[in-house]
ZADO-1210 file (C-alpha; in nm, 4 decimals, padded with zeros to 6 digits):
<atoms>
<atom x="10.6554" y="09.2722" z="07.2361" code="UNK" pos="1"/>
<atom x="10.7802" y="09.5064" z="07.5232" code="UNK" pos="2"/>
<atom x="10.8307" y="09.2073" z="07.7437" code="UNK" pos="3"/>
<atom x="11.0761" y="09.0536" z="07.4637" code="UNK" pos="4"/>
<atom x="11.2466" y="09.3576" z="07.4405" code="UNK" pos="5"/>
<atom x="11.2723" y="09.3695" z="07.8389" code="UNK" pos="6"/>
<atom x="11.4074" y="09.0443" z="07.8445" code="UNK" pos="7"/>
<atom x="11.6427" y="09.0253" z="07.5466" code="UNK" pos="8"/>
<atom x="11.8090" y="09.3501" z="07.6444" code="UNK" pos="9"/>
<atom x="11.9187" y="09.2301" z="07.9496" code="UNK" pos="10"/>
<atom x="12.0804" y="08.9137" z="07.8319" code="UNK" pos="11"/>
<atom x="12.2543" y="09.0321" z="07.5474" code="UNK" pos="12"/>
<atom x="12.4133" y="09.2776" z="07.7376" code="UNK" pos="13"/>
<atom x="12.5011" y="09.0291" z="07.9772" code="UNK" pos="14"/>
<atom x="12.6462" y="08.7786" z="07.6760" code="UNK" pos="15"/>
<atom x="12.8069" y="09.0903" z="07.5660" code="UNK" pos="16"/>
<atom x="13.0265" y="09.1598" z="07.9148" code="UNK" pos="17"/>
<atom x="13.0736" y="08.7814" z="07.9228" code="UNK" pos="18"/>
<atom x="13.2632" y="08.7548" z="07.5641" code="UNK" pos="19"/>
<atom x="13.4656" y="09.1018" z="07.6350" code="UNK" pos="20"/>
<atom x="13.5707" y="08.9395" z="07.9058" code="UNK" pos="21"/>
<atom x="13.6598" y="08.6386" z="07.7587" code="UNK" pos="22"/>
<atom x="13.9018" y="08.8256" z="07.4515" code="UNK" pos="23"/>
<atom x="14.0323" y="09.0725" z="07.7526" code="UNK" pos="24"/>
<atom x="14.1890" y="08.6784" z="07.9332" code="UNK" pos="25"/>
<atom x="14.3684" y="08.5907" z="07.5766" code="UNK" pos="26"/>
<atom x="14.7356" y="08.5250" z="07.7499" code="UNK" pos="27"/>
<atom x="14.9873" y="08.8101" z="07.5623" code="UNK" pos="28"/>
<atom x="15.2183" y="08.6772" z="07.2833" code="UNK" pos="29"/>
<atom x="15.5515" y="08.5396" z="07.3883" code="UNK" pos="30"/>
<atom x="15.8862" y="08.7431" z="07.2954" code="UNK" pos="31"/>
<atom x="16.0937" y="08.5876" z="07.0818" code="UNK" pos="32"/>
<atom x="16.4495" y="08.4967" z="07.2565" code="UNK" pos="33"/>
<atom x="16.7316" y="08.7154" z="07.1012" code="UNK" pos="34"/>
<atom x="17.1112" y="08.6168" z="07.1160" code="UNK" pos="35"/>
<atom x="17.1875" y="08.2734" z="07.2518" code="UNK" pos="36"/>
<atom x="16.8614" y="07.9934" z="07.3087" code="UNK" pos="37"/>
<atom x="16.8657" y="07.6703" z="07.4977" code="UNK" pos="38"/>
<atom x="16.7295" y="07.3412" z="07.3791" code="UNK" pos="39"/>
<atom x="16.7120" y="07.0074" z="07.5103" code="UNK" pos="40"/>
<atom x="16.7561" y="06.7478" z="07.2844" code="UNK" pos="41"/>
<atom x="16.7108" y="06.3782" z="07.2317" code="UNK" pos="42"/>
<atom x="16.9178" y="06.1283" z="07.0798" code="UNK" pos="43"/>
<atom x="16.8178" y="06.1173" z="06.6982" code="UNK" pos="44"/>
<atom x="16.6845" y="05.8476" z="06.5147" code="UNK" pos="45"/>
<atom x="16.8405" y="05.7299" z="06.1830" code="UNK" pos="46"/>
<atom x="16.7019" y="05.4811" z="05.9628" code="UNK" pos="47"/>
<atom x="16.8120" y="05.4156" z="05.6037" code="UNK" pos="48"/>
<atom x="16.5748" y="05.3989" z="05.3579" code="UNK" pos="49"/>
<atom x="16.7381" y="05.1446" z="05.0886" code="UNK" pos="50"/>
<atom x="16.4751" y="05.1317" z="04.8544" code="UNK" pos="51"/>
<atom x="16.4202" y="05.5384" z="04.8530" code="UNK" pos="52"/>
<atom x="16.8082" y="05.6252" z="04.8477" code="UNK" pos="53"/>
<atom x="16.7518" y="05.7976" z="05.1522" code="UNK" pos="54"/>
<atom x="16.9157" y="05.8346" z="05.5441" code="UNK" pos="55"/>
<atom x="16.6234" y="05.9661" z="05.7205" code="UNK" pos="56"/>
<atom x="16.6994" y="06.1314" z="06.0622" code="UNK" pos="57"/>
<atom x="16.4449" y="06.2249" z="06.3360" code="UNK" pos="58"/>
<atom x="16.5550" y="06.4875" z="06.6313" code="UNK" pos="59"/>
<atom x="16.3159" y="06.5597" z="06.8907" code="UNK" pos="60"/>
<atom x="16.4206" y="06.8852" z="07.0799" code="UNK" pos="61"/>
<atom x="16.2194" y="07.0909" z="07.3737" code="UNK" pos="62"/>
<atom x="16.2908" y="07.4850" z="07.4103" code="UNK" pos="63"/>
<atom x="16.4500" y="07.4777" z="07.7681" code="UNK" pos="64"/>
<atom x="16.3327" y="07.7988" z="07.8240" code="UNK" pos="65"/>
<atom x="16.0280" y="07.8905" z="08.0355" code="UNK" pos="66"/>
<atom x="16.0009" y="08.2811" z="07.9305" code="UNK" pos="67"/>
<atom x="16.0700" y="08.3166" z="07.5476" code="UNK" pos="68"/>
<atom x="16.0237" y="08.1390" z="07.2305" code="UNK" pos="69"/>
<atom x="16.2377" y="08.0464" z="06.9469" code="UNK" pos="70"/>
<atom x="16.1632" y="08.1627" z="06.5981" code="UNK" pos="71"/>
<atom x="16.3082" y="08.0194" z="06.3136" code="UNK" pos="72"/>
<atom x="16.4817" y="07.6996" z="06.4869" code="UNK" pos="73"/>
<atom x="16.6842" y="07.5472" z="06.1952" code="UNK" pos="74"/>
<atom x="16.9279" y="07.2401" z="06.2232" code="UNK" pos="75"/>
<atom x="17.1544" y="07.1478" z="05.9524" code="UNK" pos="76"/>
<atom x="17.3051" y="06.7601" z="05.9259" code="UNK" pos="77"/>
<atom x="17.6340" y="06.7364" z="05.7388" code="UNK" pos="78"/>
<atom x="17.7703" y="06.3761" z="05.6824" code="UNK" pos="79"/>
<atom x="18.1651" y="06.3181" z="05.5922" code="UNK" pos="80"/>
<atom x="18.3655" y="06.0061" z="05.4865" code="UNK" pos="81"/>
<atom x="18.6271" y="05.8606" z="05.6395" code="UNK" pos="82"/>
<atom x="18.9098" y="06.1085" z="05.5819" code="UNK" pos="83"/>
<atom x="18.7034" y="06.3861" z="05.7323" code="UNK" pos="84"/>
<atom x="18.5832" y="06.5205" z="05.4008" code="UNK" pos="85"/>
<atom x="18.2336" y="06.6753" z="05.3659" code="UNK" pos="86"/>
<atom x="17.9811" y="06.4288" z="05.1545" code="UNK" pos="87"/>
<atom x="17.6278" y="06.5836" z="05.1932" code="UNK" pos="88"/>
<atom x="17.4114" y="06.6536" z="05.3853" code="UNK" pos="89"/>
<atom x="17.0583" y="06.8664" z="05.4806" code="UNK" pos="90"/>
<atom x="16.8128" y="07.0673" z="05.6910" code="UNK" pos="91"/>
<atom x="16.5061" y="07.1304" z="05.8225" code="UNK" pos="92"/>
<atom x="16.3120" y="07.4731" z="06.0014" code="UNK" pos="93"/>
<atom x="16.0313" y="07.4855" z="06.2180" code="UNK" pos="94"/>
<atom x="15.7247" y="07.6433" z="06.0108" code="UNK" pos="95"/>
<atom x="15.6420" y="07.7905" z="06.3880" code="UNK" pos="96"/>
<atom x="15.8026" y="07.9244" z="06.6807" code="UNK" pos="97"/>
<atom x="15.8844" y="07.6978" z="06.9406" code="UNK" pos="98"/>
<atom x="15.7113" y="07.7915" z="07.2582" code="UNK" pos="99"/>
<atom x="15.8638" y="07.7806" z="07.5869" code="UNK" pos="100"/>
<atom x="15.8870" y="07.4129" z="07.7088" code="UNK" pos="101"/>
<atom x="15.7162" y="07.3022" z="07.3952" code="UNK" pos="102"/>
<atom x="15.8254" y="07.0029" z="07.2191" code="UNK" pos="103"/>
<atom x="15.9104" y="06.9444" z="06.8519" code="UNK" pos="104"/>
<atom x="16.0249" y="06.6934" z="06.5926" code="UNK" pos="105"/>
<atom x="16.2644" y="06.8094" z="06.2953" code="UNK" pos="106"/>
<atom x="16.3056" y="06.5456" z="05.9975" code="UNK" pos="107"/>
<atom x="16.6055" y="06.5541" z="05.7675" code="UNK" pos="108"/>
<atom x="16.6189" y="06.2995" z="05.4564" code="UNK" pos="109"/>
<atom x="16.9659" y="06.2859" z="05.3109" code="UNK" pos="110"/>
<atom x="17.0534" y="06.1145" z="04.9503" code="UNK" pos="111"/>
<atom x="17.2365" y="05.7969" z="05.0861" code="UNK" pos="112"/>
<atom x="17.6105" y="05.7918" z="04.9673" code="UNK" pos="113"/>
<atom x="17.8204" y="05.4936" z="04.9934" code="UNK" pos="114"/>
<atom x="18.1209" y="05.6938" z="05.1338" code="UNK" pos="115"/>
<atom x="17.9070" y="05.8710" z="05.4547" code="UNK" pos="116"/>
<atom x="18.0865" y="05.7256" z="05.7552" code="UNK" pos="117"/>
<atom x="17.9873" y="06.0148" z="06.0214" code="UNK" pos="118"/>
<atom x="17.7781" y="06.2801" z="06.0610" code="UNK" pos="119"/>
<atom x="17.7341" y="06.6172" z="06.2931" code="UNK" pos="120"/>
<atom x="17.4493" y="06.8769" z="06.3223" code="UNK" pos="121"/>
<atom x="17.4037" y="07.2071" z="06.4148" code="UNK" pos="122"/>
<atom x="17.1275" y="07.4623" z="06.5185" code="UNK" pos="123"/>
<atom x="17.0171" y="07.7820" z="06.4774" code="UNK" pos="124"/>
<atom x="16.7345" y="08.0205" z="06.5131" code="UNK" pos="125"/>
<atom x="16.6314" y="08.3839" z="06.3204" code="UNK" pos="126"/>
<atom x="16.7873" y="08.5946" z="06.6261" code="UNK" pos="127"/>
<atom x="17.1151" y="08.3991" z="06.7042" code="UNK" pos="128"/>
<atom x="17.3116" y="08.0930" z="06.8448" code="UNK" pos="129"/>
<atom x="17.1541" y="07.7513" z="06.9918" code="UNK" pos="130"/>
<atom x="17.3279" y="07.6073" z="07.2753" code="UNK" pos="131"/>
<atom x="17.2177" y="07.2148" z="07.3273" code="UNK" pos="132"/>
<atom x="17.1544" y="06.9907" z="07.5770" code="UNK" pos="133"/>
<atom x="17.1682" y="06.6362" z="07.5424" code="UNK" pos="134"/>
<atom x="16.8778" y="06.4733" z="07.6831" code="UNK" pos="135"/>
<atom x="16.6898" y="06.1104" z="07.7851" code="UNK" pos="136"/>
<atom x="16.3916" y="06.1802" z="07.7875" code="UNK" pos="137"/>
<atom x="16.1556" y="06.5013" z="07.8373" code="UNK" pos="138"/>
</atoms>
């Protein structure tokens, strides 16, 4: 029994120092960016849906940013006839910051009206203004 105990001591202390270790190399959180944040951004995708009643829009956009993350991105599609004059339109939020240099996809679904001619979007995030940068790829 004294041998067990001679042996098992040892390597549990060992497995011990090995996981404190292993929590003590976690990487620290990353700060959220405050004021103005930078995103790259590809061209959206817009399909209508005919059968649904629904323009569905798909924007790909990359935090440009290799030091802070974005909480709360939000973009906001408005869509206007003709004459200029707002129709509808809708918006979608990240569930999660956007780490630096990560990559996400926001989708927008928009009740299809026969007088939406054009459309425009803008983006935001919890702790100010989002400055974009059109993009081809990533």
């Amino acid at each position: 029994m004294t041998r067990l105990v001679k042996v098992a001591l040892p390597l549990l202390a060992v497995f011990a120092i090995a996981a404190g270790t292993l929590v003590a190399q976690t990487t620290p959180p990353v700060t959220p960016i405050r004021g103005d944040a930078e995103i790259g951004v590809l061209t959206p995708v817009t399909v209508v849906d005919h059968k649904a009643g629904l323009v569905r829009t798909t924007i790909k956009v990359k935090n440009l940013s290799t030091t802070g993350s974005i909480a709360g991105l939000k973009v906001e599609e408005f869509w206007y006839d003709k004459a200029g004059n707002p129709v509808t339109g809708s918006r979608d939020r990240l569930k999660k910051p956007l780490m630096p240099l990560e990559v996400a996809e926001l989708k927008l679904e928009t009740p299809k009206d026969p007088k939406m001619d054009r459309n425009s979007y803008t983006f935001t995030h919890a702790n100010g203004k989002i400055r974009t940068k059109n993009m081809k790829t990533f």
